[in-house]
C-alpha positions in Angstrom: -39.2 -1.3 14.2 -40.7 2.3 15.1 -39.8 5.7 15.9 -40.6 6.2 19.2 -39.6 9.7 20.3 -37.4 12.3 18.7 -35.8 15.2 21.3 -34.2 18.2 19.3 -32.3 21.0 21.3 -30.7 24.0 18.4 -31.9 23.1 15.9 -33.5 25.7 14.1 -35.9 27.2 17.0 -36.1 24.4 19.1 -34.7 24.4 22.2 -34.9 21.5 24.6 -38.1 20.2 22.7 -38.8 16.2 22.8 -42.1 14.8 20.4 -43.0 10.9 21.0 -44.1 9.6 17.3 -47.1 7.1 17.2 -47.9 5.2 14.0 -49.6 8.2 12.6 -48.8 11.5 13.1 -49.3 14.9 11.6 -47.5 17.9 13.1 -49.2 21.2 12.3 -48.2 24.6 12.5 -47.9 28.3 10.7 -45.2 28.7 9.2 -41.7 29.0 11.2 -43.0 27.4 13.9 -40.7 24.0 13.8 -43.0 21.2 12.1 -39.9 20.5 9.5 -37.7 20.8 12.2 -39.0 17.9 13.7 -38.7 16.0 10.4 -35.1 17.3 9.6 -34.4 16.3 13.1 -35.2 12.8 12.8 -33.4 12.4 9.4 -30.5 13.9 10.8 -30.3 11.6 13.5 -31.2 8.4 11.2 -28.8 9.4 8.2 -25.6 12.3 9.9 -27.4 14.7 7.3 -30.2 16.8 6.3 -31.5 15.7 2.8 -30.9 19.0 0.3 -27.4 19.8 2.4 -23.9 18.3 1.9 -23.2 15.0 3.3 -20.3 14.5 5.5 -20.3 18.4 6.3 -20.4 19.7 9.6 -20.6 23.4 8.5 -23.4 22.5 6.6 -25.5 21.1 9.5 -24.5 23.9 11.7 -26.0 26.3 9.2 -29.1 25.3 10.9 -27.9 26.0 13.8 -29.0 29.3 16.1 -25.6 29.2 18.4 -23.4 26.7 16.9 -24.7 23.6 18.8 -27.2 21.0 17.5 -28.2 18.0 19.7 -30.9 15.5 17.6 -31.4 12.2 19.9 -34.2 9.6 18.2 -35.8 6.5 20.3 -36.3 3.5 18.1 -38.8 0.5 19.5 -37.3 -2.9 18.0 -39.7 -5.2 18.7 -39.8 -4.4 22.2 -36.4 -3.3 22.8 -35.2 0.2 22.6 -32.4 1.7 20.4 -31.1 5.3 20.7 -29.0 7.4 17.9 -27.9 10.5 19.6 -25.8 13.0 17.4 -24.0 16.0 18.9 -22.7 18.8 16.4 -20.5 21.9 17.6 -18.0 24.3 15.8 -14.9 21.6 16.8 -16.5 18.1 16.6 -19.1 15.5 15.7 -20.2 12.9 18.4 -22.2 9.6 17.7 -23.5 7.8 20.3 -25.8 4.5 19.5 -27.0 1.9 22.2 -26.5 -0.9 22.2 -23.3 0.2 20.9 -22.8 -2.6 18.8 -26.3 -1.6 16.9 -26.1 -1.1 12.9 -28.0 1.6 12.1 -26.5 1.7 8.4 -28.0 -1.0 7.4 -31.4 0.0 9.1 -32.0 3.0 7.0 -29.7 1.8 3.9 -32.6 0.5 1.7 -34.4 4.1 2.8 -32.2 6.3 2.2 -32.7 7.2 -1.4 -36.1 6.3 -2.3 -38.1 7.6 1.2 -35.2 9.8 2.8 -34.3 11.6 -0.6 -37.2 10.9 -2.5 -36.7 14.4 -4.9 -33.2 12.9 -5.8 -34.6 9.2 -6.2 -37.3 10.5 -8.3 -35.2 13.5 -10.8 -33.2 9.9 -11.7 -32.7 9.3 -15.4 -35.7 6.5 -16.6 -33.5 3.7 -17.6 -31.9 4.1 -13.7 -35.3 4.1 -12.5 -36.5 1.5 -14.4 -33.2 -0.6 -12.8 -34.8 0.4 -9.2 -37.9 -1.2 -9.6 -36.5 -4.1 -11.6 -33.8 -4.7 -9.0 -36.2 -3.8 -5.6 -39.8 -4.1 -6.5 -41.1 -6.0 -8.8 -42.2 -9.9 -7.5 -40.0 -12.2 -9.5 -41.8 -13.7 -12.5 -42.0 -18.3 -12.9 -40.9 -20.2 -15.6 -37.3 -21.3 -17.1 -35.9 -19.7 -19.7 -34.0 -21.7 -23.1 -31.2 -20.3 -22.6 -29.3 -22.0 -25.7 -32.3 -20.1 -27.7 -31.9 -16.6 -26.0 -28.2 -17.0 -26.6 -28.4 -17.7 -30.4 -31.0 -15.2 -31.1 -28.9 -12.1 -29.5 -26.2 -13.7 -32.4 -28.8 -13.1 -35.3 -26.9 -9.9 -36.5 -23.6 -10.8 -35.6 -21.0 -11.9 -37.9 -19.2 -15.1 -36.1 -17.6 -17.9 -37.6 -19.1 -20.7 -35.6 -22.2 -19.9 -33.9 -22.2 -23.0 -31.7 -19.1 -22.8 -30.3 -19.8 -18.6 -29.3 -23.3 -20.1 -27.5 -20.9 -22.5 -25.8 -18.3 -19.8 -24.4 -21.7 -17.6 -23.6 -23.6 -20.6 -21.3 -20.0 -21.2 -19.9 -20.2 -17.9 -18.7 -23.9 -18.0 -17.5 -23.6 -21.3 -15.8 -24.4 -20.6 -11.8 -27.1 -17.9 -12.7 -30.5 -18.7 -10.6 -33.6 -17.6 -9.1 -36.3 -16.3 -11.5 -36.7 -15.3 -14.9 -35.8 -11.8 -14.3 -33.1 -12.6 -11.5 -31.4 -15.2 -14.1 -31.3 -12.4 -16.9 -30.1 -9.8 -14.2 -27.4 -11.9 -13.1 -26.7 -12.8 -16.6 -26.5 -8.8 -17.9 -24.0 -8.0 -15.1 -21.8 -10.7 -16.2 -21.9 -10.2 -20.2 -21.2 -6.7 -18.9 -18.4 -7.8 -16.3 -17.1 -10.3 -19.3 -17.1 -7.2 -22.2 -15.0 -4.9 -19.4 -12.8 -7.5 -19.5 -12.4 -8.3 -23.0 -12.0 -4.6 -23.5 -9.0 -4.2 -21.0 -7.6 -7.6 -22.8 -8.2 -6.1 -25.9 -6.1 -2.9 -25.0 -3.8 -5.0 -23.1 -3.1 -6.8 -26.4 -2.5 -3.7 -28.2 -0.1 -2.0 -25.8 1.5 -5.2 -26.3 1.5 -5.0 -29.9 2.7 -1.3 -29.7 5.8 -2.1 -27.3 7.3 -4.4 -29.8 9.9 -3.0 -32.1 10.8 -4.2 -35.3 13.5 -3.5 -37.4 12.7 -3.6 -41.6 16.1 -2.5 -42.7 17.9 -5.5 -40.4 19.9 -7.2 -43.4 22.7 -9.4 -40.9 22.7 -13.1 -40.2 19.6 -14.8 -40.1 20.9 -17.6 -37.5 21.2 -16.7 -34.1 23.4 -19.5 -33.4 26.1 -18.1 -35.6 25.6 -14.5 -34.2 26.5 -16.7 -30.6 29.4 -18.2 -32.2 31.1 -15.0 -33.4 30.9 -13.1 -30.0 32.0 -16.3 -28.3 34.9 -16.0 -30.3 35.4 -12.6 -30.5 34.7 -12.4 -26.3 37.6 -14.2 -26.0 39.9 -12.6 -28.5 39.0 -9.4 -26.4 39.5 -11.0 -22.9 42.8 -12.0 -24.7 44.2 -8.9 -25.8 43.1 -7.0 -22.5 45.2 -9.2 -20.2 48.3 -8.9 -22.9 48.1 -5.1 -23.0 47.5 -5.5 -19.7 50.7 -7.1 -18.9 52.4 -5.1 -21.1 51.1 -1.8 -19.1 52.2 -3.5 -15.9 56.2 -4.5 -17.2 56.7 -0.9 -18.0 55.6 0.3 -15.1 57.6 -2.0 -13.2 60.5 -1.6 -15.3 60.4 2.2 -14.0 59.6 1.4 -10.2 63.0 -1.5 -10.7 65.0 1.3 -12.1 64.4 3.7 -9.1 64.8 1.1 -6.4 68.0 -0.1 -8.3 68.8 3.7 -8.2 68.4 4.1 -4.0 69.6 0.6 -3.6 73.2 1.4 -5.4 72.9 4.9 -3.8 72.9 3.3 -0.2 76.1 1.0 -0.6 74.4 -1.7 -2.3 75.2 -5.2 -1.5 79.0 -4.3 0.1 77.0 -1.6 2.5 75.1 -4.4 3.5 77.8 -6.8 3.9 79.6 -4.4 6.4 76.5 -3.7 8.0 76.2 -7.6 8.4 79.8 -7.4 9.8 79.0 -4.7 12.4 76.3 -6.6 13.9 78.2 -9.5 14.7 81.0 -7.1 16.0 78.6 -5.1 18.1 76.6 -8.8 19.2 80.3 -9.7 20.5 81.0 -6.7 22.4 77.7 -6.9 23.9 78.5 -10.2 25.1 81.4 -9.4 26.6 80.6 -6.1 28.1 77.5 -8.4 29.7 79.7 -11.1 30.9 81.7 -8.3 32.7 78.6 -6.7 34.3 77.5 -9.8 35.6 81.0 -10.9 37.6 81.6 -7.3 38.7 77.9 -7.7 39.8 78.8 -10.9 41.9 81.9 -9.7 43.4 80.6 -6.4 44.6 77.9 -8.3 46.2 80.3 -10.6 47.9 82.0 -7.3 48.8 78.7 -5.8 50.5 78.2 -9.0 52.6 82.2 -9.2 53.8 81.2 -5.7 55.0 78.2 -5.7 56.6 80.0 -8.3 59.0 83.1 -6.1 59.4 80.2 -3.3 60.4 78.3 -6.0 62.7 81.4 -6.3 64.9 81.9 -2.7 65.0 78.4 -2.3 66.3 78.9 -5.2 68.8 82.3 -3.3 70.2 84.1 -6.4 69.9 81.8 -9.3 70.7 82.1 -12.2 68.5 79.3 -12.3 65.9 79.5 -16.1 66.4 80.6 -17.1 69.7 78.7 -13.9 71.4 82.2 -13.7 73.6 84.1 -10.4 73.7 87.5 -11.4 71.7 90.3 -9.2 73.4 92.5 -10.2 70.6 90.3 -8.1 68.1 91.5 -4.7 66.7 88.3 -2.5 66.1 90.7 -0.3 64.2 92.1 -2.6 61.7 88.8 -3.6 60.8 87.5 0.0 60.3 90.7 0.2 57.8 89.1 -2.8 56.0 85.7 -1.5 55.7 87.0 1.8 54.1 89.0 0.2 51.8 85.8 -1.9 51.3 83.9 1.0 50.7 86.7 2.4 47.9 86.6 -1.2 46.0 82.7 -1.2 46.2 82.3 2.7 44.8 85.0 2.0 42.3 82.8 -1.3 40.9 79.9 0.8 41.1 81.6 3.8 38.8 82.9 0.7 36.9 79.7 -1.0 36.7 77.9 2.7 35.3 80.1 2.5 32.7 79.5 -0.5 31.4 75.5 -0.4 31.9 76.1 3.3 29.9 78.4 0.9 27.4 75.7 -1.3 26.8 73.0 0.9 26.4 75.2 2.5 23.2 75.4 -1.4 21.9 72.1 -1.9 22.1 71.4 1.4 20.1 73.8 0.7 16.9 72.4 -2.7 16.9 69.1 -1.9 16.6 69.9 0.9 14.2 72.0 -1.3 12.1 69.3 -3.9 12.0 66.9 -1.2 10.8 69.4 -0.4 8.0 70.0 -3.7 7.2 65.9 -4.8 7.2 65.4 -1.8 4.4 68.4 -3.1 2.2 66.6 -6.5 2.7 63.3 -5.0 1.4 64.3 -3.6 -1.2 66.4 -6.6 -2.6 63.1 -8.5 -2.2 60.9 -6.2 -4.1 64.2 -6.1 -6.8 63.8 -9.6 -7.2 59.7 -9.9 -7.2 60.3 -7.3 -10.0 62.7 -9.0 -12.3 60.5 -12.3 -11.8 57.7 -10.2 -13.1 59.5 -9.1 -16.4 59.3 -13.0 -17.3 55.7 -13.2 -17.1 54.2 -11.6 -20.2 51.7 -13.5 -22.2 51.9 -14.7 -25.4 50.2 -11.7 -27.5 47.5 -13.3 -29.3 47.4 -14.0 -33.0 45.7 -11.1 -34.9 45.9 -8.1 -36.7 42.6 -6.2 -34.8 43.5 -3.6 -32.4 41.4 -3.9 -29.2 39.2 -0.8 -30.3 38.5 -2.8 -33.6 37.3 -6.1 -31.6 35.0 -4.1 -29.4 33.6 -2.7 -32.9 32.9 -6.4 -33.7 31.6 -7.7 -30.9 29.5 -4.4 -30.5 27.8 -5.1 -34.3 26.9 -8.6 -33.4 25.7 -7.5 -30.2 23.4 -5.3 -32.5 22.7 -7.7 -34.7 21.3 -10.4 -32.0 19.1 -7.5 -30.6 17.5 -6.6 -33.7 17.5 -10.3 -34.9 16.0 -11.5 -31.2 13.5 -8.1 -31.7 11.9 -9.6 -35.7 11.6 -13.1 -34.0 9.9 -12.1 -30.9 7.6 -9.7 -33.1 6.5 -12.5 -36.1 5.6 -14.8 -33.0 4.0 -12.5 -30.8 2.1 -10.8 -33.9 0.7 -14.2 -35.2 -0.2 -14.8 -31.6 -1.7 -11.5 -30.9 -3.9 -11.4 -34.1 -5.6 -14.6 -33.8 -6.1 -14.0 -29.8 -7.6 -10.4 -30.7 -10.0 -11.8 -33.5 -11.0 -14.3 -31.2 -11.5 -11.3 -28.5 -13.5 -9.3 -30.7 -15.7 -12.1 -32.2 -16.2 -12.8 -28.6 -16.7 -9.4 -27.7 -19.2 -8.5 -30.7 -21.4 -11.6 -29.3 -21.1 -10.3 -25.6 -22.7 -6.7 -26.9 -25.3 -7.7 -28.3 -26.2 -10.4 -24.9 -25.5 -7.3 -23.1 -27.8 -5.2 -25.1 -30.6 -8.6 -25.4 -30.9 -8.5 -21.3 -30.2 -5.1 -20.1 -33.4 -2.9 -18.7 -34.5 -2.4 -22.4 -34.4 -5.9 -23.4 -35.6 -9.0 -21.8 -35.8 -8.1 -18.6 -38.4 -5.1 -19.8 -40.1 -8.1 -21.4 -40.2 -10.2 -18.3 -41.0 -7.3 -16.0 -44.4 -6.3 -17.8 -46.8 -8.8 -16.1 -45.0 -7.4 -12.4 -45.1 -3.9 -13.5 -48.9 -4.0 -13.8 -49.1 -5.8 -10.5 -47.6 -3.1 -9.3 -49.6 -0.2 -10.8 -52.3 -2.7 -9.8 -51.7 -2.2 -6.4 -50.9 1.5 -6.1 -54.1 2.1 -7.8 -55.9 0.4 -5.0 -54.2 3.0 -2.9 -54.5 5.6 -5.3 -58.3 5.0 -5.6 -58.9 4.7 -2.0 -57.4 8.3 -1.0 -58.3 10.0 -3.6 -62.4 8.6 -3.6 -61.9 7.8 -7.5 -62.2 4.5 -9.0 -61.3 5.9 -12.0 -57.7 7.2 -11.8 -55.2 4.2 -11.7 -51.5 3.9 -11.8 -50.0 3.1 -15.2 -46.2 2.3 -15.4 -45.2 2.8 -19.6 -42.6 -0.1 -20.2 -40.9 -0.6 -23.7 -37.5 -1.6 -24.8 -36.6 2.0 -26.1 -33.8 3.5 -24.4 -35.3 5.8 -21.0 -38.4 5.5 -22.4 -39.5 4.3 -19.2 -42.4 6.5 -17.4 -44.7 6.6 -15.0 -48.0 8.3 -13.8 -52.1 8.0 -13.9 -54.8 6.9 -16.2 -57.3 9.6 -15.9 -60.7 9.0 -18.4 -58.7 6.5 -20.0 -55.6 9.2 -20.9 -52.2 8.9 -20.0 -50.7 11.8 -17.9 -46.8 11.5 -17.4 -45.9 12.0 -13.4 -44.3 15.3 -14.1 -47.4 16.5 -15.5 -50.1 15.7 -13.1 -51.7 18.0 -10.4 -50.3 18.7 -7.2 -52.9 16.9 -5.2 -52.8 13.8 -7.8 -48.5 13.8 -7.3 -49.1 14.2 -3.7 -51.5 10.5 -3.8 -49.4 9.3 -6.4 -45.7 9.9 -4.3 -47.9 8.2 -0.8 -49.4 5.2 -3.0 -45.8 5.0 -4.4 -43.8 5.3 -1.6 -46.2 2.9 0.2 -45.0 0.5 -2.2 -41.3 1.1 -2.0 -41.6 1.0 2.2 -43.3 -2.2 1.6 -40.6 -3.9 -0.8 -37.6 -2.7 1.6 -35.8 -5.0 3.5 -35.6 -2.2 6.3 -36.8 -3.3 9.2 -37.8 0.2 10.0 -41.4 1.1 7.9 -41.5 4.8 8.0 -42.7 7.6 5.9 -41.8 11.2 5.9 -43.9 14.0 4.3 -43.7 17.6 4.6 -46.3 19.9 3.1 -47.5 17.0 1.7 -51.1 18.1 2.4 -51.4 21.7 1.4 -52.3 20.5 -2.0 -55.0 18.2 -1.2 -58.6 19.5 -0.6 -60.5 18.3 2.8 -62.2 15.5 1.1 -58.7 14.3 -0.2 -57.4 14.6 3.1 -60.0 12.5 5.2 -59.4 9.5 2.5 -56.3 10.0 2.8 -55.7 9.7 6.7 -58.7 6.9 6.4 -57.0 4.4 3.9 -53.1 5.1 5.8 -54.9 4.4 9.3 -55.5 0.7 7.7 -52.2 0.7 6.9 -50.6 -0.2 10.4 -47.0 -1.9 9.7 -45.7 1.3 8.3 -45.3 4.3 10.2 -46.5 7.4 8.9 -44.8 10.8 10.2 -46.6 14.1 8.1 -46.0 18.1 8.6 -47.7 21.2 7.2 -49.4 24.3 7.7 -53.4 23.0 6.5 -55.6 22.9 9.4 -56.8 19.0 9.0 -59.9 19.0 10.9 -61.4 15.7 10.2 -57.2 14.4 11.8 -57.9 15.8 15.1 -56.7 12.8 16.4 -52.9 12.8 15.1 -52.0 16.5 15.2 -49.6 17.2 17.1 -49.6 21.5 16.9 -46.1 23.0 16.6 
């Protein structure tokens, strides 16, 4: 994978500006003009960030920004296939736009990031961390096997455990599905010592809290058998539950015997039980009479309907002028008048069985009021006399009071001191066991835990894997200085990496005349050669599928000579793609400037 183009529209100056990147390219220009631009432009659309500003910050982008818009759109070639990362930046959002969308371009420029990307920050690392880097990235794993058993027992030559064997038992338990190398096997085997001592640590403290939440009570001086302590609040349980329904009861009579008084009191004030006799009496009389005011309404009820139909007929023969309702012949014989007579005196017997009948209905009515009223009456005597009896039953039901002289006040005390004492007891048991526990399980710990520091100290950066990485470290300062020669026309200077087990006593730079000069104190040409030959090497040992290099300035420090060595040995290097910038006019590179 390449960089194929890069367009850039505000950043900076540039506006609307598109460069196509080949494997080699150099963009040259005064100063201002937009060579870093183009560089800046391509990390920002690789990484969502220019290297030297805040990550994750859009105010921080837009600072180089002319009018508060940035647009950065890069054209990768994947073997053939094309992949675009377009990023949009304004003053209200941040727009991604990959294709094919389902592209991962995280893990494309992952391995790059820090070394190539951020290379100030990769290389202003502490020396133990970059000893790690190479360890972990670089370096070609070494052959062999390791004795294991050996390594184990010799880390244990200065620490003081009881039974070395078993301790080199629990340590190859721990190491058993390391693989790989050498160096991969003691790797693997230093992160989990390490992971193993975290643990122990947090056990360790675990154990401790534990230790320090327990309570125990010196001046506890009550029974010593818990099943006695059970016994006595058993007993004394039930001597309370005892006492509590007695009093209890007795609460319950007197207040009854106050509530029986009253009622007694209303009952006797009412009539009592001759009142309710006569108001038995006067139902039955009242029942009676509404009988036989009942029995009258019904027959006055049937004769007056007899009445009605004798005179509708008298009235039918009076409408017919004397024709016989039955024959349909006119009866001479009949006298209209005498049966006009009939129906008015008809009419009298029927409006006096209707006045009659009023009365009666008006009668009955009344009945049916002292009846229910009486019954009323009668149903509150009837309550009461029930709750008068449930009452006096009640009196008979007080408990036996139980046999002993301690007040219910004095019981609770009891039963409160052998609650105490079962707590504190319970408390000293718990803590003897859990202490005799705890204390072997933490000398254990710590034995364990004293061997693990000093495995963790045997095959950390400093230790065995320093020893193990000295053969790859010259083969990599062996090939570096192959690069290092090459641009620089000087089979004399070589790359020399300085590899002990000191703490960050790691280092790295160039043997010049057969003297050591630390990185940081080399010339700015020789750290320009140095950070390409380097750099070469990191590119190379990436598992990025994109190869790329970026430089600024990286030129102004190297002499014309220098520079036509330079651009001779990288155009040999063709699977990594080399993008440069600066202001030196490199004559003898007409052929990848690109002017700015």
């Amino acid at each position: 994978m390449k960089l194929k183009s890069i367009y850039i529209d505000g950043l900076h100056n540039a506006v609307n500006k598109t460069y196509q990147l080949n494997d080699l390219v150099y963009f040259y220009g005064r100063n201002g003009a937009g060579k870093t631009t183009v560089l800046n432009a391509i990390q920002l659309a690789l990484l969502g960030y220019i290297p030297g500003t805040a990550k994750n910050s859009r105010e921080a982008i837009l600072k180089h920004s002319m009018d508060g818009r940035i647009t950065v759109r890069l054209e990768l070639d994947n073997d053939g296939s094309i992949v675009t990362i377009e990023r949009k930046f304004d003053s209200k959002s941040t727009k991604l736009t990959i294709m094919p969308t389902d592209y991962d371009i995280q893990s494309v420029v992952a391995d790059l990031e820090l070394p190539i990307f951020n290379f100030n920050d990769f290389i202003n690392q502490t020396a133990n961390k970059l000893k790690d880097y190479f360890i972990q990235n670089m370096l070609p794993t070494t052959e062999g096997g390791l004795d294991w058993p050996e390594i184990l027992k010799s880390g244990l030559d200065n620490v003081g455990v009881e039974d070395k064997d078993k301790t080199i038992a629990y340590g190859l338990k721990l190491i058993t599905d390391v693989s790989g190398s050498p160096l991969e096997q003691v790797v693997q085997a230093n992160k989990i010592f390490k992971d193993e001592q975290s643990f122990n640590k947090t056990e360790l403290a675990r154990l401790q809290a534990t230790v320090d939440s327990l309570i125990y009570y010196s001046d506890y001086a009550g029974p010593k058998d818990m099943n006695e302590i059970n016994t006595k609040l058993l007993s004394y349980g039930a001597l309370r539950d005892a006492m509590i329904r007695y009093e209890s009861a007795k609460q319950m009579i007197s207040k009854n015997q106050e509530e029986l008084g009253l009622l007694k009191q209303t009952y006797d004030g009412m009539g009592g039980t001759d009142e309710c006799l006569k108001i038995r009496d006067s139902i039955t009389a009242y029942t009676n009479e509404y009988v036989e005011v009942k029995s009258k309404i019904d027959n006055f009820s049937q004769s007056m309907s007899e009445l009605k139909v004798k005179r509708s007929n008298l009235n039918a023969i009076i409408t017919q002028k004397g024709i016989c309702p039955y024959t349909k012949a006119k009866c001479d014989s009949l006298n209209l008048d005498s049966v006009e007579n009939t129906i008015s005196n008809l009419d009298t017997t029927i409006s006096e069985l209707n006045r009659q009948l009023t009365d009666l209905s008006m009668k009955l009515t009344e009945l049916e009021n002292k009846i229910r009223d009486a019954k009323g009456t009668l149903s509150k005597f009837q309550d009461m006399s029930r709750q008068i009896s449930a009452l006096e039953n009640s009196m008979a039901a007080l408990p036996e009071k139980p046999d002993t002289e301690l007040t219910l006040m004095e019981i609770d005390k009891k039963i409160q001191e052998y609650d105490d004492a079962k707590t504190k007891l319970h408390a000293n048991q718990v803590y003897d066991e859990t202490i005799n526990n705890i204390t072997n399980l933490k000398y254990k710990t710590e034995l364990n835990n004293d061997a693990l520091s000093a495995w963790v100290k045997l095959t950390d950066i400093n230790g065995l894997q320093t020893t193990l990485t000295e053969k790859p470290f010259e083969q990599l300062a062996d090939t570096m200085s192959g690069y290092i020669q090459n641009m620089y026309g000087d089979t004399d200077l070589k790359a020399k990496f300085n590899v002990t087990a000191k703490a960050n006593s790691f280092s790295f730079g160039l043997v010049r005349g057969g003297k050591y000069i630390a990185y940081e104190q080399l010339s700015s040409g020789e750290k320009c050669l140095y950070t390409l030959a380097l750099m070469i090497c990191i590119i190379d040992s990436s598992k990025s599928p994109l190869k790329v290099m970026l430089c600024d300035d990286m030129f102004d420090h190297l002499d014309s000579t220098a520079i036509e060595s330079t651009f001779s040995t990288l155009k040999q290097i063709d699977h990594i793609q080399f993008i440069f910038a600066g202001v030196k006019d490199c004559q003898n590179a007409l052929d990848v400037i690109i002017p700015v």
